[in-house]
PLY file of the C-alpha trace (Angstrom):
ply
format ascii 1.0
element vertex 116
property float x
property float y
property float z
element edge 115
property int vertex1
property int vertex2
end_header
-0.37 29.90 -3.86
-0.16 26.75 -5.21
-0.65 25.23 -8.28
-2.17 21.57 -8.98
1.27 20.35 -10.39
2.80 21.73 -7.37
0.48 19.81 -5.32
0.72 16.22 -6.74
3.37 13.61 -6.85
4.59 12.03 -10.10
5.20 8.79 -9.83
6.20 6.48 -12.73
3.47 3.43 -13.68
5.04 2.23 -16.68
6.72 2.30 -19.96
4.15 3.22 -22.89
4.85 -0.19 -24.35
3.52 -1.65 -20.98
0.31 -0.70 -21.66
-1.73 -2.38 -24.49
-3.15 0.11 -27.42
-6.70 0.87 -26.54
-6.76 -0.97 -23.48
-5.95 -1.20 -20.04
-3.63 -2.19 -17.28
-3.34 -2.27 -13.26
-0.45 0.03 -11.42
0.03 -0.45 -7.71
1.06 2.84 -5.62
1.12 2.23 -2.08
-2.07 0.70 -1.47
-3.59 1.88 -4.09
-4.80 0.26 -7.86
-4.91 2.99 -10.20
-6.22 1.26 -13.81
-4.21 3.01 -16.60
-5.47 3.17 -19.84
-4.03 4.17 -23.66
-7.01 5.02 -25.61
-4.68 5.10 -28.53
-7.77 6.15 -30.86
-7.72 9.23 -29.50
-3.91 9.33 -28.50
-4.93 9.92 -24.81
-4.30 8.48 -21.66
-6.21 8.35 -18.40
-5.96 6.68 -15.12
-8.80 6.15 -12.68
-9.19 3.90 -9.26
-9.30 0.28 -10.11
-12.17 -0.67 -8.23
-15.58 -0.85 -9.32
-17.78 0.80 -6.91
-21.19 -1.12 -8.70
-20.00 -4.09 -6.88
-16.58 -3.42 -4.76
-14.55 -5.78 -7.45
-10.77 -4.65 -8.83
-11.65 -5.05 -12.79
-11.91 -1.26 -14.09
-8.16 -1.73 -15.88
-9.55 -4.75 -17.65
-12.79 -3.36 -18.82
-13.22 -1.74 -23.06
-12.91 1.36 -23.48
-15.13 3.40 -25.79
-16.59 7.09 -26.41
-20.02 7.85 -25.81
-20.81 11.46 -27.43
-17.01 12.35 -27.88
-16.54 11.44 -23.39
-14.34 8.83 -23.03
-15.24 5.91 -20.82
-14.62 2.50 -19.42
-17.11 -0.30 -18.80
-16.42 -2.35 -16.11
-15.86 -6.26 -17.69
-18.81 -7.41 -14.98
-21.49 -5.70 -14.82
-21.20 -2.91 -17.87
-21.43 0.01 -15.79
-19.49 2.75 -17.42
-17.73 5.67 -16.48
-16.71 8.70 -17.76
-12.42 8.32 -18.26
-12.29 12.17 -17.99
-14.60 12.69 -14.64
-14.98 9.82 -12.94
-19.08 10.12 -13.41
-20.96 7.00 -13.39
-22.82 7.18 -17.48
-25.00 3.97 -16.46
-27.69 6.22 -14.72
-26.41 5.70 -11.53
-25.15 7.89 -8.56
-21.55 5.97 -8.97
-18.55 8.41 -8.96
-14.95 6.75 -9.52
-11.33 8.70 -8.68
-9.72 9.80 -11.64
-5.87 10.76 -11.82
-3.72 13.18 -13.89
-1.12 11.25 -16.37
1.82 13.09 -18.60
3.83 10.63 -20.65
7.68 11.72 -21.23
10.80 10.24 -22.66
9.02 6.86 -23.18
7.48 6.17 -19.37
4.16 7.01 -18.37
3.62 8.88 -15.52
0.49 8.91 -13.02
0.08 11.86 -10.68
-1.65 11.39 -6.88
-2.06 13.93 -3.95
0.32 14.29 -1.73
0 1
1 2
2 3
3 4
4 5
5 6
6 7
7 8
8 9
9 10
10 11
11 12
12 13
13 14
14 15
15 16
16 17
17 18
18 19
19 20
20 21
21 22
22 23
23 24
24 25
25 26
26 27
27 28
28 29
29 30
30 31
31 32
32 33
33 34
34 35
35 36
36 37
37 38
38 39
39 40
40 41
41 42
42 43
43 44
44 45
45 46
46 47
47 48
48 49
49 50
50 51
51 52
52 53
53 54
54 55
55 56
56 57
57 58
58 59
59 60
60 61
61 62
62 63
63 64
64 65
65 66
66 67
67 68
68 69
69 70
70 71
71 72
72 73
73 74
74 75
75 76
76 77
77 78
78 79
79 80
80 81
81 82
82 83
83 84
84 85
85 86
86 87
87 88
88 89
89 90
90 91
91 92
92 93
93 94
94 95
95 96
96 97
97 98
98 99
99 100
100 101
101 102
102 103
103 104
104 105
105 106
106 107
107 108
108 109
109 110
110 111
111 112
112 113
113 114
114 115
């Protein structure tokens, strides 16, 4: 049987200086933009897809990040949909659902985990 950590691949994004406190930056993988964020309020960290599914635009890693009843979001800088950091759920009201990713800081470098 496997396990979920067994099942992803760690790549590294960053350095946890890279990434501004309570804020936001873009990691390429592939083809892929993951936005990574440090919501140092709450010393977490969370990673999601970078596109905004509202409107098909690449701006999630430069939208604010906030709580909303102790869930952790993101509001996209165009429109001010948000979504939940933790699930990916869409907290405007709408049926919007973005990818969310796994991330383990160690040693200094941030890492951001994808299937495969």
């Amino acid at each position: 049987m496997l396990t979920l950590e067994q099942t992803l691949t760690w790549f590294t994004a960053c350095r946890v200086e890279d990434v501004p406190e309570n804020g936001g930056v873009c990691v390429k993988y592939k083809d892929e933009q993951i936005a990574l964020f440090h919501f140092t309020r709450r010393n977490e960290w969370y990673a999601t897809q970078n596109l905004c599914p509202h409107r098909q635009q690449m701006a999630l890693s430069r939208g604010m990040i906030g709580s909303h009843n102790d869930e952790p979001k993101v509001a996209c800088p165009f429109h001010k949909k948000t979504f939940s950091l933790r699930s990916g759920a869409c907290l405007s009201g709408d049926e919007y659902v973005i990818k969310t990713y796994p991330v383990k800081v160690e040693d200094g470098l941030v890492y951001i985990g994808v299937e495969g």
